[in-house]
Backbone bond lengths (Angstrom), bond angles and torsions (degrees), N, CA, C in turn:
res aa  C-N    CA-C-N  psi(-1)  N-CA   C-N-CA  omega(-1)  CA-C   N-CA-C  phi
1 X - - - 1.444 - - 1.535 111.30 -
2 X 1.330 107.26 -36.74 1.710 109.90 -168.38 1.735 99.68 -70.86
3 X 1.398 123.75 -38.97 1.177 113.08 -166.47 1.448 108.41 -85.68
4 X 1.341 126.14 -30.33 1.533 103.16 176.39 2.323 104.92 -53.03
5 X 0.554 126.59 -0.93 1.332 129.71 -175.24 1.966 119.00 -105.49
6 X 1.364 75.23 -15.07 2.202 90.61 -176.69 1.576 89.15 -80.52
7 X 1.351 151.94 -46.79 1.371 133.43 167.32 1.701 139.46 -10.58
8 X 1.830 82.25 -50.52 2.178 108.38 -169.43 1.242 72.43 -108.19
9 X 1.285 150.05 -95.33 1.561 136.90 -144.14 0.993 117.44 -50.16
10 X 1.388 150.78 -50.97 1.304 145.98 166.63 1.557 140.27 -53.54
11 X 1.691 110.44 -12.88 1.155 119.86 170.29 2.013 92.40 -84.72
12 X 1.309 104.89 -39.23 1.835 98.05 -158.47 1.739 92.11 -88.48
13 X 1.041 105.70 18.70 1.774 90.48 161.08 1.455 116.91 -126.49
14 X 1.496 109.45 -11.97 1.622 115.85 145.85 1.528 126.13 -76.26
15 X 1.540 114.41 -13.39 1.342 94.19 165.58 0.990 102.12 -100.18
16 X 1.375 156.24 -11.47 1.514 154.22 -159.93 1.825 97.17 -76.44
17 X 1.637 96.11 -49.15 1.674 96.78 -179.77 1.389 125.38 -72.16
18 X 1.763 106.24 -25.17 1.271 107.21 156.75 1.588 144.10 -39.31
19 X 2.088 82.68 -57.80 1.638 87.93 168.22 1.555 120.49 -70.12
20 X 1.490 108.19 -13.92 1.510 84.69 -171.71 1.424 118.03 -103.67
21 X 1.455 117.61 3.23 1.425 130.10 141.57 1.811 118.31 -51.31
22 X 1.108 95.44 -49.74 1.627 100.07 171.82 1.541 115.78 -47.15
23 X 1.912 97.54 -72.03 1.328 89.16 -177.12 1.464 120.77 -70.48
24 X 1.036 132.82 -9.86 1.351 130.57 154.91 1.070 118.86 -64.45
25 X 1.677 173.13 -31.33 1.129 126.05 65.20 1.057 139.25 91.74
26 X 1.838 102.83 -115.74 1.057 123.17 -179.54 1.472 114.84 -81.01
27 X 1.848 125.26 -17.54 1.366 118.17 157.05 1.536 123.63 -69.18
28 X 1.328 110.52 -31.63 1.608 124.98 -173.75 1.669 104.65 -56.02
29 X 1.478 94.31 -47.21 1.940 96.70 -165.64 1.727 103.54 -111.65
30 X 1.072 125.06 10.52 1.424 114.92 163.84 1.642 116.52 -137.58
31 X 1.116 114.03 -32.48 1.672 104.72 145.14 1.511 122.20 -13.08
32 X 1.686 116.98 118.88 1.403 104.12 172.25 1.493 102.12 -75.78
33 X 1.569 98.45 164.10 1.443 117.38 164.16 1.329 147.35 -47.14
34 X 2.108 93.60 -26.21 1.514 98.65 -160.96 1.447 102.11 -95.41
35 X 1.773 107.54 146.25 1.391 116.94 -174.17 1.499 127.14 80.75
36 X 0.799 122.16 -159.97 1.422 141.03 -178.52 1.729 119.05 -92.28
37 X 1.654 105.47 -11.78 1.751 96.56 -168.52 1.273 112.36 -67.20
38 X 1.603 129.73 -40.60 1.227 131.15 -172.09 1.592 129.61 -62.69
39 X 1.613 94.46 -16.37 1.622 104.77 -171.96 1.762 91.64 -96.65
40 X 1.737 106.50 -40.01 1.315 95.43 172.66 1.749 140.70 -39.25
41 X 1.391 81.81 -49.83 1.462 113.27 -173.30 2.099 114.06 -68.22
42 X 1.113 89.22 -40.30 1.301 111.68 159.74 1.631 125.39 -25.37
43 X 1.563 74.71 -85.42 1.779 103.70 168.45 1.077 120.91 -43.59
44 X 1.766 105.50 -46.57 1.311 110.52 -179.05 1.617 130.14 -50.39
45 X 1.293 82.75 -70.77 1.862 110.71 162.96 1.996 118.98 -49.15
46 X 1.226 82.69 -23.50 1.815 90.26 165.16 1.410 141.83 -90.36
47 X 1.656 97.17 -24.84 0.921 128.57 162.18 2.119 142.20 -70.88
48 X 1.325 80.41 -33.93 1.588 113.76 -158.50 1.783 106.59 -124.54
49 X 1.373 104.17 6.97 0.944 112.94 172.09 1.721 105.77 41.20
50 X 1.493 103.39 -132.26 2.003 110.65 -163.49 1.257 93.79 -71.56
51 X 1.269 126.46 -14.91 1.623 115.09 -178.41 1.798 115.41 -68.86
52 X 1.317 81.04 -50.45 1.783 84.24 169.12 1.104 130.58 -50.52
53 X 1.918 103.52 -53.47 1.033 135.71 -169.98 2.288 99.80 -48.89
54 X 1.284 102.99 -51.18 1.430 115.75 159.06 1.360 132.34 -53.35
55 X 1.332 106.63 -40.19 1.691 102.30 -175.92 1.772 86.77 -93.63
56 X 1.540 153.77 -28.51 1.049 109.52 179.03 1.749 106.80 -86.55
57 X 0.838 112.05 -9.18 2.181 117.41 164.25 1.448 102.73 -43.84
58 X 1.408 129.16 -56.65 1.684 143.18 174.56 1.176 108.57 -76.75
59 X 1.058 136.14 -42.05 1.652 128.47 -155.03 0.915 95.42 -90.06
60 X 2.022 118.38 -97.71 1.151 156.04 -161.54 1.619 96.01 -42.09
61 X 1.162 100.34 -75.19 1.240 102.92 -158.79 1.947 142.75 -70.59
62 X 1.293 123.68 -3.79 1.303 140.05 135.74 1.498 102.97 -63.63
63 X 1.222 136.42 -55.33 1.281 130.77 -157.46 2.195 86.74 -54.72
64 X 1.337 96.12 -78.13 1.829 102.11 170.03 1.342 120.01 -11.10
65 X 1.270 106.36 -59.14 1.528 121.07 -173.16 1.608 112.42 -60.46
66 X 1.608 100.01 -51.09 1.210 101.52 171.19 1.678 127.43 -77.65
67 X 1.156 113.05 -8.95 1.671 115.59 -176.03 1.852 106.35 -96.05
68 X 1.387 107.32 -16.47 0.704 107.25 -166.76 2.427 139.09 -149.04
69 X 1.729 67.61 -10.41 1.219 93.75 166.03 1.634 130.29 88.86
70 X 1.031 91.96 -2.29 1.714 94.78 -163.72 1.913 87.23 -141.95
């Protein structure tokens, strides 16, 4: 029973870890320095796994892009 189901589950739990390698990542090395957001954000995304990895994809990260460009 479990393996007719390892097909759809196993692609969406390699990309889930994908993205959240990414955005982990992409907060570590483009995150500015100043303050507390980067360690925050960190945690977050380390913590909370793809969930984080999602809310800083939406949140954090346009805001970044836009304050700062990169």
């Amino acid at each position: 029973m479990i393996f007719c189901c390892l097909p759809v589950v196993l692609p969406i739990i390699l990309i889930a870890s994908i993205f959240w390698v990414w955005m982990l990542v992409d907060c570590a090395t483009k995150e500015p320095d100043q303050g507390n957001d980067k360690v925050v954000w960190i945690l977050v995304i380390l913590f909370t796994h793809w969930v984080g990895a999602l809310l800083y994809f939406l949140i954090r990260r346009p805001e970044r892009i836009r304050d700062h460009g990169r």
